[in-house]
Residue frames as qw, qx, qy, qz and C-alpha x, y, z in Angstrom:
[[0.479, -0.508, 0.030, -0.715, 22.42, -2.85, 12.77],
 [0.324, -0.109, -0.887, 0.311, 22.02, -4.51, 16.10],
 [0.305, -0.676, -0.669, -0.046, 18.82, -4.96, 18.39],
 [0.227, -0.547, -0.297, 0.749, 19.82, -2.00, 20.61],
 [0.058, 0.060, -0.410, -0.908, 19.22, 0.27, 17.12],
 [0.309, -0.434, -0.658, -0.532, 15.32, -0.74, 17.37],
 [0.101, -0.432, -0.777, 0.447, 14.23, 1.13, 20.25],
 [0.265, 0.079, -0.039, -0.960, 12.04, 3.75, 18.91],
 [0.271, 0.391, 0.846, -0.241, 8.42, 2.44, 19.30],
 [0.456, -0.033, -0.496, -0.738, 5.51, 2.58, 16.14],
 [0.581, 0.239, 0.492, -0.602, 2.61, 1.37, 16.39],
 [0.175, 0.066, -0.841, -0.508, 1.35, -1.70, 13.42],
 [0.616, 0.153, 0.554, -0.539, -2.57, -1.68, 12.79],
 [0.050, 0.075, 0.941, 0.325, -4.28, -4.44, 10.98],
 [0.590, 0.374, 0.414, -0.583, -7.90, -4.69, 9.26],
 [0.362, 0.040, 0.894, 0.261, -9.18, -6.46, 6.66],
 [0.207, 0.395, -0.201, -0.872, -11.26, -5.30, 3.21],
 [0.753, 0.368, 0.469, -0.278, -13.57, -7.07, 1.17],
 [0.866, 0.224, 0.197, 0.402, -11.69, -6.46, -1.38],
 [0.695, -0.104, 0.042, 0.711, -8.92, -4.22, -3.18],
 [0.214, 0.547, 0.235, 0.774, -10.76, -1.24, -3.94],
 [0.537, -0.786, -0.122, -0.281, -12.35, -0.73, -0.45],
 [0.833, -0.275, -0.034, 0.478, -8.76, -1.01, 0.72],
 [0.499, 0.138, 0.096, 0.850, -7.21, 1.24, -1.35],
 [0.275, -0.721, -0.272, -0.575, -10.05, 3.72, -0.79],
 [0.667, -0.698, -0.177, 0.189, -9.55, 3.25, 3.09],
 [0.774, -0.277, 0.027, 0.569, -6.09, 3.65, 3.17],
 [0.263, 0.404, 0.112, 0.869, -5.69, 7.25, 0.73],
 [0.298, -0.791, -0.302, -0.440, -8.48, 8.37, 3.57],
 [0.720, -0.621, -0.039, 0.308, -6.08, 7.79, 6.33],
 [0.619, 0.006, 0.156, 0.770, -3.28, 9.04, 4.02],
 [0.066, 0.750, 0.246, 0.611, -5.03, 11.98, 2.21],
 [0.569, -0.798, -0.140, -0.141, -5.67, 13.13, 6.30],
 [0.257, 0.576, -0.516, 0.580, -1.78, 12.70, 6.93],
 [0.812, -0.404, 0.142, -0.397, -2.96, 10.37, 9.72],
 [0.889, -0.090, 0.346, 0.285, -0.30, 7.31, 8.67],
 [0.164, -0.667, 0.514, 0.514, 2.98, 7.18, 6.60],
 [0.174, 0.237, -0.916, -0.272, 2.41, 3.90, 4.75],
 [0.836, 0.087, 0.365, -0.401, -0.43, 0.96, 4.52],
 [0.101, -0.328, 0.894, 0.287, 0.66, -2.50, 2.98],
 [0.783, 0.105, -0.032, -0.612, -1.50, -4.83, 1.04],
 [0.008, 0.247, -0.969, -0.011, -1.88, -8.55, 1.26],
 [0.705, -0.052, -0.474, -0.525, -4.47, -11.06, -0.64],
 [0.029, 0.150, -0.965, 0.211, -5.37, -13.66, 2.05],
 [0.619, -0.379, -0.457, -0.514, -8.47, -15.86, 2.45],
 [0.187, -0.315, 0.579, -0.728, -10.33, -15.81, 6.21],
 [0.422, -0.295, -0.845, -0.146, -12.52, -18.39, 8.16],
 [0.149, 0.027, 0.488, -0.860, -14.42, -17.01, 10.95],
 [0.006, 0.433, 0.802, -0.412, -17.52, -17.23, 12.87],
 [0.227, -0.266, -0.107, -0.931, -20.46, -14.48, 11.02],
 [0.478, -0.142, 0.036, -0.866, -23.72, -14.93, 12.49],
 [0.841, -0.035, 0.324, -0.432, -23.94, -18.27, 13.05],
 [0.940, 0.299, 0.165, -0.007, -21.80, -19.79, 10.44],
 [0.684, -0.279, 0.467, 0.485, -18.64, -20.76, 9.63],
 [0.480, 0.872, 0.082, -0.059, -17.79, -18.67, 6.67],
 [0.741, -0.115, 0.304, 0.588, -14.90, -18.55, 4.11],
 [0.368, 0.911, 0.175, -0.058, -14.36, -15.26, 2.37],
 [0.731, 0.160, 0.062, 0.660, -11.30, -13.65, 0.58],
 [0.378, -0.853, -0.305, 0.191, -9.93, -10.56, 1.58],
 [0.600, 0.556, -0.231, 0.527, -7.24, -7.92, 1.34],
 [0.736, -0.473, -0.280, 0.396, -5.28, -7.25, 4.64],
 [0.193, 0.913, -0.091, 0.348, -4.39, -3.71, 5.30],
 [0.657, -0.122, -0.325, 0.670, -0.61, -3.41, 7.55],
 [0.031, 0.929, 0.094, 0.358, -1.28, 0.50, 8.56],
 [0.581, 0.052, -0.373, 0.722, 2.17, 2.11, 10.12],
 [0.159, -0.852, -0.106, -0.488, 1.10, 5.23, 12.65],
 [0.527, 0.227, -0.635, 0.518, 2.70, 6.95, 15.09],
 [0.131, -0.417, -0.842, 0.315, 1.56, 6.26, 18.75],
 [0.203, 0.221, 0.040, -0.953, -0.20, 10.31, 18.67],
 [0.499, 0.188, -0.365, -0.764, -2.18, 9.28, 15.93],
 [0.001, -0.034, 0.999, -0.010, -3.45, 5.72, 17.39],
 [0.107, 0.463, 0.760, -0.443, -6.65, 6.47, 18.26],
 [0.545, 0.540, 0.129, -0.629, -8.16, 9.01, 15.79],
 [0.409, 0.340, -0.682, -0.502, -7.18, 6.21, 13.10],
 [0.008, -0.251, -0.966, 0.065, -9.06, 3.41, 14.78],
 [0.180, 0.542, 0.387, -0.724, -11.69, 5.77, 14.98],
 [0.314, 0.556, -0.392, -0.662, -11.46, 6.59, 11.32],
 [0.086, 0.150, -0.899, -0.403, -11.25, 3.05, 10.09],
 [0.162, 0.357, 0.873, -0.291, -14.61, 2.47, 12.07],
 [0.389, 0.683, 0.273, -0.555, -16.55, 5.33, 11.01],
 [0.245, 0.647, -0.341, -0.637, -14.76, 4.46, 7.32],
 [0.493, -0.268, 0.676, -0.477, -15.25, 1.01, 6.64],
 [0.583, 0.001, -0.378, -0.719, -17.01, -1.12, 4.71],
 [0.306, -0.098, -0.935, 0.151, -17.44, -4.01, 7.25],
 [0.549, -0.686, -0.341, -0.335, -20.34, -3.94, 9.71],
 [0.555, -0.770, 0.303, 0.086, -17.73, -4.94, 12.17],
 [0.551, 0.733, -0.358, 0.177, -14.29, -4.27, 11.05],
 [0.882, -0.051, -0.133, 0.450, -11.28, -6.33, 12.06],
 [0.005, 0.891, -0.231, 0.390, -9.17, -3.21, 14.34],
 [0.903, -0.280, -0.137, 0.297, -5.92, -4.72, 15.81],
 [0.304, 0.863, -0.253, 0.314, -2.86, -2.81, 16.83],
 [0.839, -0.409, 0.047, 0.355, 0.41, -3.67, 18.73],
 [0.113, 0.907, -0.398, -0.072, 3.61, -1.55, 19.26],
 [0.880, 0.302, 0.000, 0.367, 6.80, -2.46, 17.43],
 [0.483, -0.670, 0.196, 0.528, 10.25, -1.54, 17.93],
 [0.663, 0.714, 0.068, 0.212, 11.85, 0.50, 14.49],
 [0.596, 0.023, 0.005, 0.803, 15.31, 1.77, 13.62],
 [0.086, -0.688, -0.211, 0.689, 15.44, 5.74, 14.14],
 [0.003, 0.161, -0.334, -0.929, 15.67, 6.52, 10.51],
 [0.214, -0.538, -0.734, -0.354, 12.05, 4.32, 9.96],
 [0.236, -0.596, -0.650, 0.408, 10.85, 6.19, 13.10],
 [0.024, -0.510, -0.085, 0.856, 11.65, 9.49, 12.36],
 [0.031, 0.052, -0.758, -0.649, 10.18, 8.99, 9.20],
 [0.326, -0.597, -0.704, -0.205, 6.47, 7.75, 10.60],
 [0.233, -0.644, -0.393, 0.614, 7.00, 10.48, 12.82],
 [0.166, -0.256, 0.319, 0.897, 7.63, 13.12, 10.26],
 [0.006, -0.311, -0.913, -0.265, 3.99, 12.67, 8.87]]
């Protein structure tokens, strides 16, 4: 494969779970809905600002693949599904190979 093979544009959102069951619970609601193709998991531990304090907490890191159609009623979904007060919702397009694309498209 060469770079010209990666123009087909997904879409990679990120949030973060308290832990691994309120992940995996998020992520079959976005799947069960046929809203995404895929969600990755990854243990990592966060610092951040809560209310005043520096806080350390551990976490599981959702990767959610979707394709651009479906950007917006899944940020929508992770808010209104959640278990944060205010959930970590990032998303940035990515360049895939046409068989990964047609694949998250095929969803």
């Amino acid at each position: 494969m060469t770079l010209s093979d990666f123009n087909q544009e997904i879409y990679i959102l990120i949030t973060t779970e308290v832990d691994k069951k309120n992940a995996s619970k998020l992520a079959h609601l976005l799947l069960k809905e046929k809203l995404i193709p895929c969600v990755s998991f990854k243990d990592i531990e966060s610092t951040f600002w809560w209310k005043g304090n520096i806080t350390q907490s551990k976490e599981v890191q959702l990767m959610i693949k979707c394709k651009k159609e479906n950007i917006n009623i899944v940020c929508n979904k992770i808010s209104l599904w959640h278990s944060y007060e205010l959930p970590e919702i990032i998303y940035f397009r990515v360049s895939a190979n046409k068989n990964y694309y047609d694949w998250v498209n095929s969803i």
